[in-house]
C-alpha angles and dihedrals in degrees: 000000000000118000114261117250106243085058091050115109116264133236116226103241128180114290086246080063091060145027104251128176104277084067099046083053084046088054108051090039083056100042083055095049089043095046093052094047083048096040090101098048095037091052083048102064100041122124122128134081089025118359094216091117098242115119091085085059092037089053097046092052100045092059091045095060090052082054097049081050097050085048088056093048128087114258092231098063112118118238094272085062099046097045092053096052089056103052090050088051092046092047092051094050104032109136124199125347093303097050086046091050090047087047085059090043092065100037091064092049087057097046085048090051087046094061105035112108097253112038097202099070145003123237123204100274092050089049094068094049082058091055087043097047094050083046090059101029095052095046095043082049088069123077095208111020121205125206114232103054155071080313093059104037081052093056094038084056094052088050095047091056098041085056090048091053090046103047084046115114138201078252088045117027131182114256120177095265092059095054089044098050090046093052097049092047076049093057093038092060089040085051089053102046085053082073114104097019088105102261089114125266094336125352101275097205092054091040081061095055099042093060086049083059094040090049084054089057098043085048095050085048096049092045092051093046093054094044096217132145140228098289097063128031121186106269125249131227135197116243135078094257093053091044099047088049090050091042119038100161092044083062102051089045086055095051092059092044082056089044100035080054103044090062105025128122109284108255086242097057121090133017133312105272120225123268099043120166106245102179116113103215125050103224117184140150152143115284121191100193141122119289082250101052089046093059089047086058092049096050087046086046093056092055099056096034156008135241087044115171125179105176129167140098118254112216129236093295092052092252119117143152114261130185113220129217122188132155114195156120097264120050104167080064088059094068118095128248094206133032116038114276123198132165080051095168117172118194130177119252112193127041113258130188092274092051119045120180116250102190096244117178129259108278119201114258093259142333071137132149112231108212107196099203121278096056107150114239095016111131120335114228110219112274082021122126107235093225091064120120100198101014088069098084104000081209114172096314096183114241139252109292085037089280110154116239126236126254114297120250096222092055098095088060091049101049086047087048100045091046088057094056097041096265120130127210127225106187114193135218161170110181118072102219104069095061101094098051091046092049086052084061088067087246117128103241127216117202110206090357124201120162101291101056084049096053093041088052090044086053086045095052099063090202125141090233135024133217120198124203103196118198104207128006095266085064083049085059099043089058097054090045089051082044091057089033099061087030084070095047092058096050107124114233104233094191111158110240113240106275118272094031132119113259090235091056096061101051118083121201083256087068098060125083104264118217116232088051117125120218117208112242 
C-alpha cells in the first residue's frame, strides 16, 4: 500500500510555498486588529445563544490573549510552535460560547500544525485539514449543536477549501492563497444564509469567525506579495486605514456585516429560534484536571445546563489546562468535583425585578479604574459620611479573629447604582453559597479570588470603572495586586523610531494603549 501523502517526506519549498510561522504570528496580530475594529458591530448583532450583546467583547479578548502569548514567545519558533502558543493563550483567556469556539479553532490549527510532516510550515493540502479539523472539533465542543451559526460557517468553509484542492490541476494547482480564499468566500456565503433564522440580522458568532478566516487569507496574500520568508512578516498598524490596506478582503467582509446589519431583521421580530439558552447564570473558569476527569464534567455539565463547552489539550500524560463554559440555573452544580479550578467568574444572564436594563450605551472594554474597597470617597452608602474609608461600601470587612464577613446587604443597590453610572461591580467569595444572590445584584461574581479572577471579571465588566468588594484581607490584597497588574499592561511604550524614520514606522501596535486595559486607581 502506498504511503499516504501527508507521511511522505517533504521537500523543503520557499517560505511564500508554505505557512510558516512568521504568518501564523501576522494572523492573530490582525484578527485582533480586525476584532477590535469589529467589537461594536459584532456586539451588535448577538443574539443567540444569549441576546446580552457580548460576542463582539469575548472574541476580542480571546484573541487578545493568543497575542499577549506571541509577544512572550521567541521570533525564531516554527509555526507548530507558534501555533501552539497561541491556542494555549486563547484557551486560557477565552471569554463567553464564541471565545471559547475561536480557542478550539485554533487548537485544532495547532494540532493540525503538530502532526503535519515538516513542523515548520504548512503546505495546501495541510491547510484544509486545518479548515476541516476547526469544522469537527468546534461542533464536537458543543454538547447540543444548532445549525445556522459559527458551527455551520466553520463546516461550509472546510468544504469550500476541500473542493478548491480537488478541482485543482497540474495546469492549475492548489497554493495556500487559493484554499484560503476558498474557504473564506466559503464562510461569507455560510454567514448570509444565518439571516432570517432568528439569530438577528446574521449569526454573530459566525460573523466573528468568518472575519478570523478572511484575515488568513488576507495573511497568506500579503506574505506571498511581499515574497518574504519565515524570519520577517509586513508589519501591522493599528488603525482602520492600515488594516483595510493589509486586508482587503477583511474589509469588504466587514462592509456587508454593517450592511447585512443596517437592514437586518430587529432582534425582537420573529420567533424564538431553537436552540435558546435558558440558564439563568454564565459560569465559567480555568480547570486544571485529566482528560478523563474533563469529559466527566462535561457529561455532569450537560445535565444541569446548555451551551456547555469544555475545551483544552492534555499533555502526554493526559493532564491539560481547560477553560470551562456553562449557562445554567444552578451554579453551585457547575463547579468540579475533581481537578483545581481558578478564575472561576459567575455573571447573571437574564434582567430580574431587582435589575432592570437602562439602555447605556456600549463602553470600551477598559480604559477602566479598578477601586479595591476601601477607596475613600467611592460611593457613599446611604447614612454613611462621605469621607468614610471604609464606611463607603461597607463591603465584606472580615470580621474580628480574621473571619470573613458575609455579603453585604446594601450590595444589590450598589451594583444597580454603579451600572447606571458606568461602574461595574466584582463581588468576591468564598463560600459557595452566596453566588447566586450576588449575581442577582448585576455584579460579576468571583468564587476563591486571587489576582487573576479580579483582573478576568474586570475585563468582563466593560465598564469604564471597576469596584471591588473584597471578602478577607488576602482578597484586599488580590485586588491591589489585579490594580497594579493591569496598571502595568496599559503603560505606553515611548521608544524613539531610528533617525531618519517616520514616526509611524517606528510604533508597533504593542506601543499603543490597548483598550480593554484596566489603570489602578
Amino acid at each position: 500500500m502506498a504511503q499516504s501523502q501527508g507521511h511522505r517526506p517533504v521537500t523543503p519549498v520557499s517560505g511564500t510555498h508554505v505557512l510558516q510561522g512568521a504568518a501564523v504570528r501576522r494572523w492573530i496580530a490582525l484578527a485582533e486588529i480586525v476584532a477590535d475594529q469589529t467589537r461594536d458591530l459584532v456586539d451588535v448583532l448577538n443574539v443567540f445563544p444569549v441576546p446580552d450583546a457580548d460576542t463582539g467583547t469575548n472574541v476580542l479578548l480571546t484573541l487578545r490573549s493568543a497575542s499577549d502569548a506571541l509577544h512572550r514567545l521567541g521570533r525564531a519558533a516554527d509555526a507548530a510552535q507558534v501555533a501552539r502558543a497561541a491556542a494555549d493563550g486563547a484557551v486560557r483567556g477565552a471569554r463567553g460560547n464564541s471565545g471559547l469556539l475561536i480557542s478550539q479553532a485554533l487548537a485544532a490549527f495547532a494540532d493540525v500544525c503538530a502532526e503535519a510532516p515538516d513542523p515548520t510550515g504548512l503546505r495546501p493540502v495541510e491547510l484544509v485539514h486545518v479548515y476541516e479539523a476547526m469544522a469537527d472539533t468546534t461542533w464536537a465542543a458543543v454538547s447540543r449543536p444548532v445549525s445556522g451559526t459559527l458551527l455551520s460557517v466553520a463546516r461550509d468553509a472546510a468544504t469550500a477549501a476541500r473542493s478548491a484542492l480537488e478541482e485543482a490541476t497540474a495546469s492549475s494547482p492548489a497554493t495556500l492563497s487559493l484554499i484560503a480564499s476558498a474557504a473564506a468566500f466559503g464562510a461569507q456565503e455560510s454567514v448570509v444564509e444565518t439571516s432570517g433564522l432568528g439569530h438577528g440580522p446574521v449569526d454573530a458568532g459566525g460573523a466573528a469567525f468568518m472575519l478570523l478566516l478572511t484575515c488568513l487569507s488576507d495573511t497568506i496574500d500579503a506574505m506571498q506579495d511581499a515574497g518574504r520568508g519565515a524570519t520577517e512578516a509586513p508589519e501591522l498598524r493599528q488603525g482602520h486605514e492600515d488594516a483595510d490596506e493589509h486586508a482587503p478582503y477583511t474589509a469588504v467582509a466587514r462592509q456587508m456585516l454593517t450592511d447585512l446589519a443596517a437592514g437586518g431583521v430587529p432582534h425582537s421580530v420573529g420567533p424564538e429560534p431553537l436552540g435558546m439558552s435558558t440558564g439563568e447564570f454564565e459560569v465559567m473558569y480555568l480547570l486544571e484536571a485529566t482528560a478523563v476527569q474533563a469529559g466527566q464534567l462535561r457529561r455532569d455539565l450537560e445535565r444541569i445546563g446548555d451551551s456547555v463547552g469544555v475545551v483544552g489539550t492534555p499533555d502526554a500524560l493526559g493532564v491539560g489546562l481547560y477553560q470551562v463554559h456553562v449557562h445554567t440555573d444552578t451554579p453551585r452544580a457547575a463547579l468540579p468535583h475533581a481537578g483545581r479550578a481558578r478564575q472561576i467568574c459567575i455573571h447573571h444572564l437574564h434582567p430580574t425585578a431587582l435589575v432592570r436594563p437602562h439602555g447605556r450605551a456600549a463602553l470600551p472594554v477598559g480604559g477602566v479604574r479598578l477601586r479595591p474597597h476601601g477607596a475613600r470617597g467611592l460611593l457613599r452608602a446611604p447614612g454613611c459620611a462621605p469621607g468614610r474609608a471604609q464606611g463607603a461600601v461597607g463591603a465584606h470587612a472580615p470580621l474580628p479573629g480574621g473571619r470573613p464577613r458575609p455579603a453585604p446587604a446594601q450590595a444589590p443597590h450598589l451594583a444597580v447604582r454603579s451600572r447606571q453610572s458606568g461602574v461595574g461591580v466584582i463581588a468576591c467569595t468564598r463560600a459557595p453559597g452566596l453566588i447566586e444572590q450576588l449575581a442577582r445584584s448585576d455584579a460579576a461574581v468571583v468564587l476563591n479570588p486571587d489576582r487573576e479572577g479580579i483582573a478576568r471579571a474586570a475585563a468582563d465588566l466593560g465598564s469604564s470603572q471597576v469596584i471591588v468588594l473584597p471578602c478577607d484581607a488576602a482578597c484586599t490584597e488580590a485586588a491591589h495586586d489585579a490594580a497594579r497588574f493591569l496598571a502595568a499592561r496599559s503603560a505606553v511604550s515611548t521608544v524613539r523610531p531610528p533617525v531618519g524614520a517616520h514616526p509611524q514606522d517606528g510604533r508597533r501596535s504593542r506601543d499603543r494603549p490597548r483598550r480593554g486595559v484596566l489603570g489602578a486607581l
